[in-house]
The first five atom37 places (N, CA, C, CB, O) and aatype in JSON, in Angstrom:
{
  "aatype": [20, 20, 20, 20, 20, 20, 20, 20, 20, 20, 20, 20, 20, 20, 20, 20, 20, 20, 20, 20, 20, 20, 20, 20, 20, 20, 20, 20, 20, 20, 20, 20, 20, 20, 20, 20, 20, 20, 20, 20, 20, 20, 20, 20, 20, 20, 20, 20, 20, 20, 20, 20, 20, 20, 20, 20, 20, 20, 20, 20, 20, 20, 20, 20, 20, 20, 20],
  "atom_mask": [
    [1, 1, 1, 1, 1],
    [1, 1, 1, 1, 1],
    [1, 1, 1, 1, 1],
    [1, 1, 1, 1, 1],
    [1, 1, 1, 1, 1],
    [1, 1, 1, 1, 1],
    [1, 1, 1, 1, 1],
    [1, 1, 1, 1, 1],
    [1, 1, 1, 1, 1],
    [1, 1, 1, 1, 1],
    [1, 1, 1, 1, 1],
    [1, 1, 1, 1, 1],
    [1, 1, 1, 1, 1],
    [1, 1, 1, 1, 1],
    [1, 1, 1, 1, 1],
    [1, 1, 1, 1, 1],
    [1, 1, 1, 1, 1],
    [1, 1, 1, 1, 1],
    [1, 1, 1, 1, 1],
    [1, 1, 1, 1, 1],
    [1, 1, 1, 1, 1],
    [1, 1, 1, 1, 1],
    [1, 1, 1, 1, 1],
    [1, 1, 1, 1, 1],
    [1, 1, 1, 1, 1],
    [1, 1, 1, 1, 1],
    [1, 1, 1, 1, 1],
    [1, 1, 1, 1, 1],
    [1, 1, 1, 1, 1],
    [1, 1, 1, 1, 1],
    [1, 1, 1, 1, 1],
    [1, 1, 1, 1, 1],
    [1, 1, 1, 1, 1],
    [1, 1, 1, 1, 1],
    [1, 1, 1, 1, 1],
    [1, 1, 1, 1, 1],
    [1, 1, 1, 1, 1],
    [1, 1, 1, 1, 1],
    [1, 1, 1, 1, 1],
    [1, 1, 1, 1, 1],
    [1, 1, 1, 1, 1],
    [1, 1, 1, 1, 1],
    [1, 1, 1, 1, 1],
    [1, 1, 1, 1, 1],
    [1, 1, 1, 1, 1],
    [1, 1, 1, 1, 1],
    [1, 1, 1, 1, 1],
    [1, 1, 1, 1, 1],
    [1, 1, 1, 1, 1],
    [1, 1, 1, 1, 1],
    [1, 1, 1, 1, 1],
    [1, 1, 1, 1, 1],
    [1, 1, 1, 1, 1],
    [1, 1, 1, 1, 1],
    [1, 1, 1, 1, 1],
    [1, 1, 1, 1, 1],
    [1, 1, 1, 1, 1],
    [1, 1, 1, 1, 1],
    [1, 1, 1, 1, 1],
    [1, 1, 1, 1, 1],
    [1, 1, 1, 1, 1],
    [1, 1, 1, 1, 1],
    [1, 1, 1, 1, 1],
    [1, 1, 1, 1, 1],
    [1, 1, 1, 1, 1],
    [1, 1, 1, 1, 1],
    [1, 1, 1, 1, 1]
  ],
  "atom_positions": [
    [[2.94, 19.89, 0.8], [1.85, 19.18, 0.17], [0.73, 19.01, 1.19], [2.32, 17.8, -0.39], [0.84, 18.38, 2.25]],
    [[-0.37, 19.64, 0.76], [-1.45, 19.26, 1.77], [-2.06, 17.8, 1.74], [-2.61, 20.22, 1.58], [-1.42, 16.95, 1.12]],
    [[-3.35, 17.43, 2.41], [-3.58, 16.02, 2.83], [-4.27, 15.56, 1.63], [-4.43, 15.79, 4.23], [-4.41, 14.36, 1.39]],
    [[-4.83, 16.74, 0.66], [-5.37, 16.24, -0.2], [-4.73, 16.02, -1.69], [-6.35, 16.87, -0.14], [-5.43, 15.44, -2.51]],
    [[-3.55, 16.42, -2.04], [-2.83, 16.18, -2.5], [-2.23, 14.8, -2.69], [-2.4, 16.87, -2.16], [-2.37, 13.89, -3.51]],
    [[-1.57, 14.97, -1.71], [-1.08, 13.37, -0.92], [-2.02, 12.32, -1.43], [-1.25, 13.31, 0.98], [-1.65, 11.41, -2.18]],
    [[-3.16, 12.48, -1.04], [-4.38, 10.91, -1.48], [-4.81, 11.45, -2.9], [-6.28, 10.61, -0.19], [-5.75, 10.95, -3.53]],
    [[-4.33, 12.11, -3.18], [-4.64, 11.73, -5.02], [-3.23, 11.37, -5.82], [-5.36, 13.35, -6.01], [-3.2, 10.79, -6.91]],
    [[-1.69, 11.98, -4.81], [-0.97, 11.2, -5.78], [-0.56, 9.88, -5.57], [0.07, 11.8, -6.09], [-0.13, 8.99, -6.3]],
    [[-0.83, 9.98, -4.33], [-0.66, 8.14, -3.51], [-2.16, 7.74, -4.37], [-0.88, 7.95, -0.93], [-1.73, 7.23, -5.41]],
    [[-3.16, 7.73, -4.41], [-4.07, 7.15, -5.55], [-3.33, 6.78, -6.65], [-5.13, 8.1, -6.05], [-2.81, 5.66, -6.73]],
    [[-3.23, 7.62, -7.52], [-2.28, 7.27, -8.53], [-1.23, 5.71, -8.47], [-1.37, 8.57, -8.48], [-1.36, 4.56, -8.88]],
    [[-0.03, 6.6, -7.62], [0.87, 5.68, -7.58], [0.5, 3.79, -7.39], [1.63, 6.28, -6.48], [1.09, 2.78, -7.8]],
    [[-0.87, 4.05, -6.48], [-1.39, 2.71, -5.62], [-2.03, 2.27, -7.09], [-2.71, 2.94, -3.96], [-1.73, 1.23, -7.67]],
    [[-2.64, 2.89, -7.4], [-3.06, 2.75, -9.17], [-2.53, 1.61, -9.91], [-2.47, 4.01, -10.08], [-2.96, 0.46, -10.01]],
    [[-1.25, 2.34, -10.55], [-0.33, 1.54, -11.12], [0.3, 0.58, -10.84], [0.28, 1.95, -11.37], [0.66, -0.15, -11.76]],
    [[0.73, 0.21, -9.2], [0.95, -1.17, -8.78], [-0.14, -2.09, -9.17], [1.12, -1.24, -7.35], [0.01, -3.18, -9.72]],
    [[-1.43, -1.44, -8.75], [-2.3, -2.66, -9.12], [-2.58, -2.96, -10.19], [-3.33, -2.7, -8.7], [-3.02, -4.07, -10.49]],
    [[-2.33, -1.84, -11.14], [-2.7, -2.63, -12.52], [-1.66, -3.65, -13.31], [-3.01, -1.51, -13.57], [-1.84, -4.56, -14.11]],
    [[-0.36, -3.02, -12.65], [1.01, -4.09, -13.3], [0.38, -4.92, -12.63], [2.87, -3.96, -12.97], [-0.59, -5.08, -13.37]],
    [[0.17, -5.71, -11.59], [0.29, -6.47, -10.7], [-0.59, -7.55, -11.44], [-0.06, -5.92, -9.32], [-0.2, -8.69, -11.71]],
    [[-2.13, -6.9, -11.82], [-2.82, -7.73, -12.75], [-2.82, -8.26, -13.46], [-3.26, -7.62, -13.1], [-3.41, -9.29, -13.79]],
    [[-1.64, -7.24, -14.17], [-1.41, -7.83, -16.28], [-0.5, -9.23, -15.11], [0.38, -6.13, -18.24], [-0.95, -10.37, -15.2]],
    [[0.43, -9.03, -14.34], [1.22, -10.18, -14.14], [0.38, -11.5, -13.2], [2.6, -9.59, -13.36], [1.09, -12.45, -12.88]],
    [[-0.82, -11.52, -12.88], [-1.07, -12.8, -12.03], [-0.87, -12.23, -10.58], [0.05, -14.15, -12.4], [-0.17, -11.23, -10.46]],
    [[-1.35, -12.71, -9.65], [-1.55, -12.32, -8.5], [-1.45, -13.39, -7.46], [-2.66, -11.71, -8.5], [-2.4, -14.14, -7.22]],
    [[-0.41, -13.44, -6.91], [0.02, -14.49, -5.59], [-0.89, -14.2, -4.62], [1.56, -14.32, -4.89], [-1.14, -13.04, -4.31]],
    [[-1.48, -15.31, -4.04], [-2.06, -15.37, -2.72], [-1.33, -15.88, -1.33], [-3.12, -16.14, -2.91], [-1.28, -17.1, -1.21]],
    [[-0.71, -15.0, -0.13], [-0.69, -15.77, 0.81], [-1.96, -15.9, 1.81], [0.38, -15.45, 1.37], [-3.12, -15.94, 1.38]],
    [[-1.62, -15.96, 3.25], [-2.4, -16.08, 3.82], [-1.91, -15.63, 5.36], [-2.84, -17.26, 3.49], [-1.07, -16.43, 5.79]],
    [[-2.27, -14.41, 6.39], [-2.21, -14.3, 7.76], [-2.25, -14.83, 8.39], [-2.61, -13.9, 8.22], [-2.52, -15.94, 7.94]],
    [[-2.13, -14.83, 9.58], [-2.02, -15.71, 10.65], [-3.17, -15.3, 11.43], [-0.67, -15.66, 11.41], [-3.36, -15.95, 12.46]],
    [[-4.04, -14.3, 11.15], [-6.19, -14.93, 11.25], [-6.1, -15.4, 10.13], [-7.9, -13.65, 11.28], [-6.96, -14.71, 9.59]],
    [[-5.5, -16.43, 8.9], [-6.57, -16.97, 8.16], [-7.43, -15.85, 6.98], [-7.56, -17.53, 9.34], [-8.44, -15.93, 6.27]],
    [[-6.57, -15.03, 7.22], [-7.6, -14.15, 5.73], [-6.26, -13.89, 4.83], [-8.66, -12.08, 6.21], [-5.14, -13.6, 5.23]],
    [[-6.7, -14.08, 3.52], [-5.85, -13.81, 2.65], [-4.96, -12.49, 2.66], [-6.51, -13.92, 1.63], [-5.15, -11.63, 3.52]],
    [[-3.97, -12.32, 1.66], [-2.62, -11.36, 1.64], [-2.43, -11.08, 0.31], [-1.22, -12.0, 2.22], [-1.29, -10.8, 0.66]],
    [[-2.44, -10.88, -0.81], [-1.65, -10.17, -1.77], [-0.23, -9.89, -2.0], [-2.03, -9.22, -1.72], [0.27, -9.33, -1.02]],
    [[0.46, -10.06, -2.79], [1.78, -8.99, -2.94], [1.07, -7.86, -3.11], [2.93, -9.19, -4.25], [1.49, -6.85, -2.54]],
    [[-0.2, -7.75, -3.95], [-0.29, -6.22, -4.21], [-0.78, -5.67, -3.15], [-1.12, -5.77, -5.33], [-0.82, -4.44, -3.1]],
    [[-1.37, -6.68, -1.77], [-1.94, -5.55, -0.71], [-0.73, -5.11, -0.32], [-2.9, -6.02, 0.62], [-0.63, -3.9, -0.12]],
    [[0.47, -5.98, -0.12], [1.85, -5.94, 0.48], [2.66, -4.62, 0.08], [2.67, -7.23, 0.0], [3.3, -3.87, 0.82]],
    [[2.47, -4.55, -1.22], [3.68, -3.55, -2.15], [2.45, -1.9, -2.02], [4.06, -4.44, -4.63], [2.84, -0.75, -2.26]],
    [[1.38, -2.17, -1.71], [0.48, -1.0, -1.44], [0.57, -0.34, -0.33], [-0.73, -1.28, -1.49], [0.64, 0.88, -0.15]],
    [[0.56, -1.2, 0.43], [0.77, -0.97, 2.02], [2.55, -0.41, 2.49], [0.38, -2.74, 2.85], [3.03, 0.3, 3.38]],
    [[2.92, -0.95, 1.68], [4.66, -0.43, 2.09], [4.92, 1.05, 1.33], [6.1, -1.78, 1.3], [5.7, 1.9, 1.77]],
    [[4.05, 1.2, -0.01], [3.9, 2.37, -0.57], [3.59, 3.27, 0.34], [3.06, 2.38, -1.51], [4.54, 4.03, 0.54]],
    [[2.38, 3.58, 1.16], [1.59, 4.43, 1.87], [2.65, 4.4, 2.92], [0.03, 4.01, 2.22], [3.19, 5.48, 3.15]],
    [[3.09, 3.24, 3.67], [4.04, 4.03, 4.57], [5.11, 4.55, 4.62], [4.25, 3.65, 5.26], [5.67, 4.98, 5.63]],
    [[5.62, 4.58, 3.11], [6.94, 5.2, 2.47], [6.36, 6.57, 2.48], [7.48, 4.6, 0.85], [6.93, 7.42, 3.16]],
    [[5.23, 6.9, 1.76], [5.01, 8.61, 1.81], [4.32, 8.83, 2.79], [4.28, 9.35, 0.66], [3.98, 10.0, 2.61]],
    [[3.87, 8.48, 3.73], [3.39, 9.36, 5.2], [4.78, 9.49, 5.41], [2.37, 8.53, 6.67], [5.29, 10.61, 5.43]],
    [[5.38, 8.55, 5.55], [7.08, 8.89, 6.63], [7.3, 10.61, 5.94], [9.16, 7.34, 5.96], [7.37, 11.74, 6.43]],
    [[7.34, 10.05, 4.59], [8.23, 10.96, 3.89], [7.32, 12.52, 4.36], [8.34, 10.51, 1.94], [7.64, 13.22, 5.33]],
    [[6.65, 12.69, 3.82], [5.35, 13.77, 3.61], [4.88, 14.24, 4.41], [4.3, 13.46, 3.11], [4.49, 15.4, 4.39]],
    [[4.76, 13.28, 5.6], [4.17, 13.52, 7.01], [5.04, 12.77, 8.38], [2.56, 12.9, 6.94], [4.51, 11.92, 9.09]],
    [[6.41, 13.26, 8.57], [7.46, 12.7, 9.3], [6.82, 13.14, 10.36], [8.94, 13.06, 9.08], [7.05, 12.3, 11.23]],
    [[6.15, 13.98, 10.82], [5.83, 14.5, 12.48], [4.43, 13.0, 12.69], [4.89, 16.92, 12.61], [4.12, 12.68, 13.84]],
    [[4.05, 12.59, 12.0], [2.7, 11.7, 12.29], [3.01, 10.51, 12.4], [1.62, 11.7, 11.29], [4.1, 10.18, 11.93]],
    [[2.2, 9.51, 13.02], [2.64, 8.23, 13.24], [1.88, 7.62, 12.25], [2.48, 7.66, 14.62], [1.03, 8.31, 11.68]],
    [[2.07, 6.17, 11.87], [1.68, 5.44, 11.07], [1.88, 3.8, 11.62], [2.35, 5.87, 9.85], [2.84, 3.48, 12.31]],
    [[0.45, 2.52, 11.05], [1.11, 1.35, 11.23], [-0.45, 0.84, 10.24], [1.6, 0.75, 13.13], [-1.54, 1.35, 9.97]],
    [[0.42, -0.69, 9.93], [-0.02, -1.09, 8.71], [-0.56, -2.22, 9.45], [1.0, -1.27, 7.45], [-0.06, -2.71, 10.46]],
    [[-2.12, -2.77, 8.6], [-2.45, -3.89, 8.9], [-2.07, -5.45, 8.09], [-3.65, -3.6, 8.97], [-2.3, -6.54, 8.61]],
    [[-1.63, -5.32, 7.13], [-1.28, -5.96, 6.28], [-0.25, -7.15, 6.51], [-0.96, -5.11, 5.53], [-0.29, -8.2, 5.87]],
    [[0.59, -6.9, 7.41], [1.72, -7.82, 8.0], [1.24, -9.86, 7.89], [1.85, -7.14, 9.99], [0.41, -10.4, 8.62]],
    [[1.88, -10.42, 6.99], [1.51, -11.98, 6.76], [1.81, -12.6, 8.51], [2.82, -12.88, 5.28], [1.63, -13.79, 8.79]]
  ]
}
């Protein structure tokens, strides 16, 4: 799968979390700077690093998202 592939089906997928996520209400936490968190930034962010691992195992990856 090339790179452009990848960001249209990870689009997708990131898609549909957010729209369930909507119909259901949307929890707010909060980081430790003080800026808000999501489950859906949470469950987005764990998405993307599920398929780089997968898709792109030779590349490194790290998430900013961490509460």
């Amino acid at each position: 799968m090339d790179h452009k592939d990848f960001a249209l089906q990870f689009a997708k997928k990131a898609g549909n979390i957010i729209r369930e996520s909507f119909a259901l209400g949307i929890k707010k936490e909060w980081k430790v700077d003080a800026t808000p968190v999501t489950e859906v930034d949470l469950g987005v962010n764990r998405l993307l690093i599920q398929q780089v691992k997968e898709y792109f195992p030779e590349g490194g990856f790290g998430g900013r998202r961490e509460l």
